[in-house]
C-alpha positions as CSV (number, residue, x, y, z in Angstrom):
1,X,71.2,-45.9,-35.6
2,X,73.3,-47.0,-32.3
3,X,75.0,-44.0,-31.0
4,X,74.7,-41.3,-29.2
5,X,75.8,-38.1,-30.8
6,X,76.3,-35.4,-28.2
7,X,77.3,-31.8,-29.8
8,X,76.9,-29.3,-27.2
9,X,77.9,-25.6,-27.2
10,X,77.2,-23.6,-24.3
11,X,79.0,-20.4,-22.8
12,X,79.9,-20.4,-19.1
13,X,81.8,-18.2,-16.6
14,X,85.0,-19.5,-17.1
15,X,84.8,-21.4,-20.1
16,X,82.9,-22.9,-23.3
17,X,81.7,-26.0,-23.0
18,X,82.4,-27.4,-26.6
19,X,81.7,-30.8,-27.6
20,X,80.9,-32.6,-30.4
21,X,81.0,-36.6,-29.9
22,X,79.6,-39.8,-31.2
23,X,79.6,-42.3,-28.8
24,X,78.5,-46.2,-28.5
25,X,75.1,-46.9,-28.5
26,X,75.2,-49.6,-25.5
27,X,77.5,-50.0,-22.3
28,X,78.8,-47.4,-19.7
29,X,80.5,-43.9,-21.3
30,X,82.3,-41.9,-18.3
31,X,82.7,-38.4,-18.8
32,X,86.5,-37.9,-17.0
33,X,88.0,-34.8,-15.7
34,X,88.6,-32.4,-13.1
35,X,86.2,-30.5,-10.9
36,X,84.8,-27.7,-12.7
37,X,85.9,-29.7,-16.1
38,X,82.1,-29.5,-17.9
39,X,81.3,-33.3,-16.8
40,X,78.0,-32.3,-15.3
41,X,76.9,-29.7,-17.4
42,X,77.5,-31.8,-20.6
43,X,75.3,-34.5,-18.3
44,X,72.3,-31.6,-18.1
45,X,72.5,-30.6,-21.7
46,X,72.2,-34.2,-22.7
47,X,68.9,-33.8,-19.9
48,X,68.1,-30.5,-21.4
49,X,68.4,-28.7,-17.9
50,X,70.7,-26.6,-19.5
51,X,70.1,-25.6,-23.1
52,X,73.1,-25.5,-24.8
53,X,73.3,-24.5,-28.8
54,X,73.9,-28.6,-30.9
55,X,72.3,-31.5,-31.1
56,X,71.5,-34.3,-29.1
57,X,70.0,-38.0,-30.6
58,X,69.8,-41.2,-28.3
59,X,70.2,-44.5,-30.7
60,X,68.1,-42.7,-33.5
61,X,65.7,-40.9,-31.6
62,X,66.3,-36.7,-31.6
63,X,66.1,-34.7,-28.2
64,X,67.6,-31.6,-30.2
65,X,68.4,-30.5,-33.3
66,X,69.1,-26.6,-33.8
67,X,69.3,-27.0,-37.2
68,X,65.4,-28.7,-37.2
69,X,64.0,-26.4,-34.4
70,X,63.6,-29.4,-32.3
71,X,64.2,-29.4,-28.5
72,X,62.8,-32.0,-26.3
73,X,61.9,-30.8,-22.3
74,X,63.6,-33.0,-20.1
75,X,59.7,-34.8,-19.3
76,X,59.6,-35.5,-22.7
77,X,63.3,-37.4,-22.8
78,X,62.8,-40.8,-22.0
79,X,66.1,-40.8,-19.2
80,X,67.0,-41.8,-15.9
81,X,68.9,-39.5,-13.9
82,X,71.0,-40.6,-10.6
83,X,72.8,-37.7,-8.4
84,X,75.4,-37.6,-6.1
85,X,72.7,-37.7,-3.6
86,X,69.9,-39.9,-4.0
87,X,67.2,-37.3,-3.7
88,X,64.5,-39.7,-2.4
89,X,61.4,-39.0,-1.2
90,X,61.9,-38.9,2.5
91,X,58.4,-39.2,3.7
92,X,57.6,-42.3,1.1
93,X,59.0,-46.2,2.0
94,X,61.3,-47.6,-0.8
95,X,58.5,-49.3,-2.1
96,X,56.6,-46.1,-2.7
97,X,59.9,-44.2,-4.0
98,X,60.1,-47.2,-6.4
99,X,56.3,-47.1,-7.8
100,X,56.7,-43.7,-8.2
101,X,59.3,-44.2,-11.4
102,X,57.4,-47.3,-12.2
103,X,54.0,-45.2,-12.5
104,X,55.5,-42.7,-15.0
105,X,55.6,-45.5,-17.5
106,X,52.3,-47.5,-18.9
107,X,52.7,-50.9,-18.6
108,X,52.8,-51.8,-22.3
109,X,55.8,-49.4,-22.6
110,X,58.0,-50.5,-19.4
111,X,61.5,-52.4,-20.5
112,X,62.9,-53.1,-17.0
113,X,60.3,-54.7,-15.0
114,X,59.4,-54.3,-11.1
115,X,61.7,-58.0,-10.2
116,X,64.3,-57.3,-12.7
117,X,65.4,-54.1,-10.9
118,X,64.8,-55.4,-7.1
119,X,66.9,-58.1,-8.5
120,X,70.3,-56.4,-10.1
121,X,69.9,-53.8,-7.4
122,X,69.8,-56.2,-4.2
123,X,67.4,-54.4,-2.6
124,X,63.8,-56.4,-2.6
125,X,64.7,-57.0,1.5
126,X,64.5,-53.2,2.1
127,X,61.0,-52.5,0.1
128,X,59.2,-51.6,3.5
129,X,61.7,-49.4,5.2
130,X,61.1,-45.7,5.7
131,X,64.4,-43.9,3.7
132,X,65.5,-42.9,6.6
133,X,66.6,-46.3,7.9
134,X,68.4,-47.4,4.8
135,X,72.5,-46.9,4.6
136,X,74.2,-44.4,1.9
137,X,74.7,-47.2,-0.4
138,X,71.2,-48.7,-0.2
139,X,69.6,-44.9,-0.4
140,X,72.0,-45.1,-4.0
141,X,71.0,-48.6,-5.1
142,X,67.0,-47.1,-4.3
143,X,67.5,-44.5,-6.3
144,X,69.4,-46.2,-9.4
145,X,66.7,-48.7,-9.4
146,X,63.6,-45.9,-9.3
147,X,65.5,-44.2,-12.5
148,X,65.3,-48.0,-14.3
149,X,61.8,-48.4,-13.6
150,X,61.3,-45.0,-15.5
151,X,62.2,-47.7,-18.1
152,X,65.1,-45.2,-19.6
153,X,66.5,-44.8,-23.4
154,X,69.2,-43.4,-21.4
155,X,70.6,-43.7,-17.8
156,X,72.5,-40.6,-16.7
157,X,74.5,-41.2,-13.5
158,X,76.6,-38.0,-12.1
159,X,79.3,-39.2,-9.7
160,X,76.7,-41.3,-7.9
161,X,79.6,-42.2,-5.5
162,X,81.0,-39.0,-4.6
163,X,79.0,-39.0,-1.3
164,X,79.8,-42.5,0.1
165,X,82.7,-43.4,2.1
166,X,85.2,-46.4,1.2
167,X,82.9,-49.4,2.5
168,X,80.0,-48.0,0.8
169,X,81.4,-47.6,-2.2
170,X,82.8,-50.8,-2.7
171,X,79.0,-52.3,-1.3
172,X,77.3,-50.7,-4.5
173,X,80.3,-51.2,-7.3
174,X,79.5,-54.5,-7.7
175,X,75.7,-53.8,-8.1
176,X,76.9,-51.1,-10.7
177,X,78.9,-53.9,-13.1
178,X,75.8,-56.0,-13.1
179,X,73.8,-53.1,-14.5
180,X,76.9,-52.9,-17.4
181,X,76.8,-56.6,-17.6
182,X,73.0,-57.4,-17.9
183,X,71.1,-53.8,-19.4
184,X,71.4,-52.6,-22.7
185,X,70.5,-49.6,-21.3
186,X,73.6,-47.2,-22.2
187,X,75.1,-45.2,-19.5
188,X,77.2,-41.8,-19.1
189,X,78.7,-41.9,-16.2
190,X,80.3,-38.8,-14.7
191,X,83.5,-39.4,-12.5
192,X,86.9,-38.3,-11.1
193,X,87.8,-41.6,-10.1
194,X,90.2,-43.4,-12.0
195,X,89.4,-46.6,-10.0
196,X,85.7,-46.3,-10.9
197,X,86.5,-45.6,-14.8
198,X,89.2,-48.6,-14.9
199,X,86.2,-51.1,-13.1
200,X,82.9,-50.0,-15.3
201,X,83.0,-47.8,-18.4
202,X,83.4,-49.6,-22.1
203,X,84.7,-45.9,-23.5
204,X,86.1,-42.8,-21.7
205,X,85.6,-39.4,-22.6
206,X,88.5,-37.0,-21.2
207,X,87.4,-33.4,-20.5
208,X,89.3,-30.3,-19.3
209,X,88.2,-26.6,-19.6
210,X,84.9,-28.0,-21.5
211,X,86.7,-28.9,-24.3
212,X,87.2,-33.0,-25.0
213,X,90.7,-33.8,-25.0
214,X,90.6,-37.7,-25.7
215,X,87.4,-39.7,-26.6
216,X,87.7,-43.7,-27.0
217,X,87.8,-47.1,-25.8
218,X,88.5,-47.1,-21.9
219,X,91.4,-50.0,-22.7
220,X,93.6,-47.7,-24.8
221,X,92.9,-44.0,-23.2
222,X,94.0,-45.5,-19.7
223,X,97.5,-46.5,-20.9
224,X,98.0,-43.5,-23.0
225,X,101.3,-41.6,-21.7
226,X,100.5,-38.2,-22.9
227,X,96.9,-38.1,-20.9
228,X,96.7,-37.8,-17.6
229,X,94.6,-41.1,-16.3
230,X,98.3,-42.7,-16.5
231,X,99.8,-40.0,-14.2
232,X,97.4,-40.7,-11.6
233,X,98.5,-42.6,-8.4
234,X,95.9,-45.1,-8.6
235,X,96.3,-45.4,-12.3
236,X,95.1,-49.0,-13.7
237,X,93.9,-50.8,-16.9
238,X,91.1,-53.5,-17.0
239,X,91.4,-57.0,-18.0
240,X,88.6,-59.1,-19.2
241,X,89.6,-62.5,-18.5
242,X,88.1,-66.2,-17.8
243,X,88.0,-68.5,-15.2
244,X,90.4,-71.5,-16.2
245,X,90.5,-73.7,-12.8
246,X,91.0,-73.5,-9.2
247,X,93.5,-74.9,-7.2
248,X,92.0,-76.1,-4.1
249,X,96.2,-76.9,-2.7
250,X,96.9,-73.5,-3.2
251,X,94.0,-72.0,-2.8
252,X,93.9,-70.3,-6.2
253,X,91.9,-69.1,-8.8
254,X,93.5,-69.3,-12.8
255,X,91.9,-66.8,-14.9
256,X,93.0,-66.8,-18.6
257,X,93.0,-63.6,-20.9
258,X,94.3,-62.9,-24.5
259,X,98.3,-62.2,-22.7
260,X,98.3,-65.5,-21.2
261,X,97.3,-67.0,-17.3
262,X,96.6,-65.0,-13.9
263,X,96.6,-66.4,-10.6
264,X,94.6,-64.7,-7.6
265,X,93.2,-65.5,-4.8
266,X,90.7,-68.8,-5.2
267,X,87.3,-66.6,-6.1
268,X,83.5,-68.7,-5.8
269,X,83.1,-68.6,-9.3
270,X,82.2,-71.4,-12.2
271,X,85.3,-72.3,-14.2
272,X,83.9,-70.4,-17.8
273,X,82.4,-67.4,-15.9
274,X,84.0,-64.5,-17.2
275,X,85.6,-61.9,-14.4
276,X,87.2,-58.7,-15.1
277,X,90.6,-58.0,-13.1
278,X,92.3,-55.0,-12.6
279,X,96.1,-54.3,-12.6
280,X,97.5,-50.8,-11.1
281,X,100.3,-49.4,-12.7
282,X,102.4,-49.4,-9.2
283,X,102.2,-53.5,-8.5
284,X,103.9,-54.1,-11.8
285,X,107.3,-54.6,-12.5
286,X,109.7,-55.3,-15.3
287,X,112.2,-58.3,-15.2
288,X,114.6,-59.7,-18.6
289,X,113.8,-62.4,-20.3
290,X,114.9,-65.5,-18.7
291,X,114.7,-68.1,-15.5
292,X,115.0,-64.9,-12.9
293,X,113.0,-67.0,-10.6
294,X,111.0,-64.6,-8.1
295,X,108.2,-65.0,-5.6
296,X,105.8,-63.0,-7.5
297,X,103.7,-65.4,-8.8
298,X,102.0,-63.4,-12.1
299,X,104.8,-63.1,-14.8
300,X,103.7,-62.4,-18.4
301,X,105.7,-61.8,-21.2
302,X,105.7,-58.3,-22.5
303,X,106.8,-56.1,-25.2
304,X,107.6,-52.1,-24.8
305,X,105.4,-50.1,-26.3
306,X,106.9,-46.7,-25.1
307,X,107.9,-44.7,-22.0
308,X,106.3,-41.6,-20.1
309,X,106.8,-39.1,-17.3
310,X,105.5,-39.8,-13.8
311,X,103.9,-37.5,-11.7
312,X,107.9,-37.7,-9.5
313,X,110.6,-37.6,-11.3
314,X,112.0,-40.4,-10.0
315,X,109.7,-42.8,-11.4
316,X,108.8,-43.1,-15.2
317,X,105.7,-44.8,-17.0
318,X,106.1,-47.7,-19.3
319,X,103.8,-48.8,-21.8
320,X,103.5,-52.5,-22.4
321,X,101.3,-55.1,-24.6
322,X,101.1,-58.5,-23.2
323,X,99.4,-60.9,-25.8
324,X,97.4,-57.7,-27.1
325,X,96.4,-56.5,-23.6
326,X,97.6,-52.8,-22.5
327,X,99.5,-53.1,-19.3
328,X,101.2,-49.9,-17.7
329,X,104.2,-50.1,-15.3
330,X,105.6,-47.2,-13.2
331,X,109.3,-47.8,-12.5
332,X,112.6,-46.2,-11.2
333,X,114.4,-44.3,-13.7
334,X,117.4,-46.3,-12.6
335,X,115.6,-49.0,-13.0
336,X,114.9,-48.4,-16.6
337,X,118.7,-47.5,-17.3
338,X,120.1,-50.6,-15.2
339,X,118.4,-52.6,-17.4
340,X,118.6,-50.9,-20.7
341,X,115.2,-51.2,-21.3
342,X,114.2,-49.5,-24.7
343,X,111.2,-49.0,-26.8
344,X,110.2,-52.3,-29.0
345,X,112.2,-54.4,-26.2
346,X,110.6,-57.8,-25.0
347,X,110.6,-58.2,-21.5
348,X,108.6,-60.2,-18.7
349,X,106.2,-58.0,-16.9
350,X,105.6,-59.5,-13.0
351,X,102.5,-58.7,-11.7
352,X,102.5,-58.2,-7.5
353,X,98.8,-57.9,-6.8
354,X,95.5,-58.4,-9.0
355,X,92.4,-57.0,-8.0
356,X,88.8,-59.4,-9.3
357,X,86.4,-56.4,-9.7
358,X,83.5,-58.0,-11.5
């Protein structure tokens, strides 16, 4: 079997955390919600810090089954755990911290190897510093690589941002989308970022109150109206594209996806790479079909899928499919009634800035 099935019952103060989900058995899950939503107590049940009534089974292999009178201690569940802090040792170097996870494993049984994590993680330069010295990202890419070592069924990762500023964060994202890119290692990944769900998870899992209010591929759950990813202000869906050419005149990258052709700003990567971009609701507009010439470069043409509230009332949300690829738009309300737009209508969607995450 490859899944993970998660059914977790477990009475707190304020609520009951009440799940019962089957998720994919590869790639990054992120657990959504609010603070005080049940993200990281469903993260410690999976663990078994907290033992919660269900049943929990990693790609075919059971950590707890009620029903069977099985419940694995956390030592015996072969899982990586990352925190919001990194929690290393501080009077061991990285290289120590690192050969501490590598040491739990016997050799014939390791699956991510001492190079192989020094490598996706960046981090072989920093092997003889003290922990002290290192930055917050580099104390987070120690610790994510000391839970691979551990050579994990499962890698557990709860909001391993949440303690790094802007620069940092953008220092360790890309180090996060090679893990999703190169390990088949699957991943739940707790966060209240909507930009961090939009760049790395494969399938979202919406939680409020400890109850699951949407679960399903990340693509379709950020563009759905009646949810509230799409109310966010920094609300964004994710494009997997490919690099076409590059326009050394203009100094442009074309990256190609299902909708049609992308232009950004000329990237250092092989034409047939493939890149992930991502669009933000706010830095799309809508334009009628026709010449309209404009300076915005991107313009795609679109069909209506539907239209939403926004989080002011003088915007609305509109839902669009370009070529198969979800797109959200937040407009005017005059806007939408100048131009008549309606559901089922085709229009050209202009695209005023593209972000290359990946």
């Amino acid at each position: 079997m490859t899944d993970l099935q998660v059914a977790c019952r477990l009475p707190l103060a304020d609520f009951v955390l009440d799940t019962d989900l089957t998720l994919p058995g590869r790639g990054v899950t992120a657990l959504f919600g609010p603070s005080g939503s049940g993200k990281t107590t469903l993260l410690r049940c999976v663990a078994g810090l907290a033992r919660a009534a269900g049943r929990v089974q990693i790609n075919g292999e059971c950590w707890q089954d009620d029903a069977r009178r099985i419940f694995l201690p956390t030592h015996q569940r072969a899982l990586g755990y990352v925190f919001q802090e990194a929690s290393l040792f501080a009077h061991l170097s990285v290289r120590a911290n690192l050969e501490f996870g590598l040491k739990r494993i016997p050799a014939a049984e390791r699956k991510v190897g001492w190079d192989a994590a020094l490598a996706l993680l960046g981090i072989g330069h920093l092997l003889e510093r003290g922990t002290e010295r290192l930055s917050g990202g580099e104390r987070q890419r120690v610790a994510i690589a000391r839970a691979l070592l551990t050579s994990p069924r499962l890698l557990l990762m709860d909001e391993p941002l949440a303690a790094l500023d802007a620069k940092r964060k953008q220092e360790i994202l890309p180090y996060l989308e090679r893990l999703h890119d190169e390990l088949a290692i699957p991943v739940l990944y707790v966060s209240h970022s909507p930009d961090e769900v939009a760049r790395l998870a494969d399938h979202l899992v919406l939680l409020e109150q400890g109850r699951v209010l949407a679960s399903g591929p990340t693509r379709d759950l950020l563009t759905r109206l009646d949810l509230p990813l799409a109310l966010d202000e920094d609300a964004a869906v994710r494009i997997d594209a490919t690099v076409l050419s590059h326009d050394d005149t203009y100094h442009l990258t074309c990256l190609g996806f299902a909708g049609g052709h992308i232009q950004v700003t000329r990237k250092p990567l092989a034409v047939g790479a493939k890149a992930h971009i991502k669009i933000q609701a706010r830095d799309v507009s809508i334009a009628l079909a026709g010449d309209n010439r404009s300076s915005i470069v991107n313009r795609l043409p679109a069909r209506i899928l539907g239209f939403g509230d926004a989080a002011h009332p003088a915007q609305c949300l509109v839902r669009l499919e370009v070529g198969g690829a979800p797109l959200l738009a937040r407009i005017t309300r005059l806007s939408r009634d100048q131009l008549g737009l309606v559901e089922g209508m085709s229009v050209v969607a202009q695209i005023k800035s593209v972000a290359l995450v990946g």
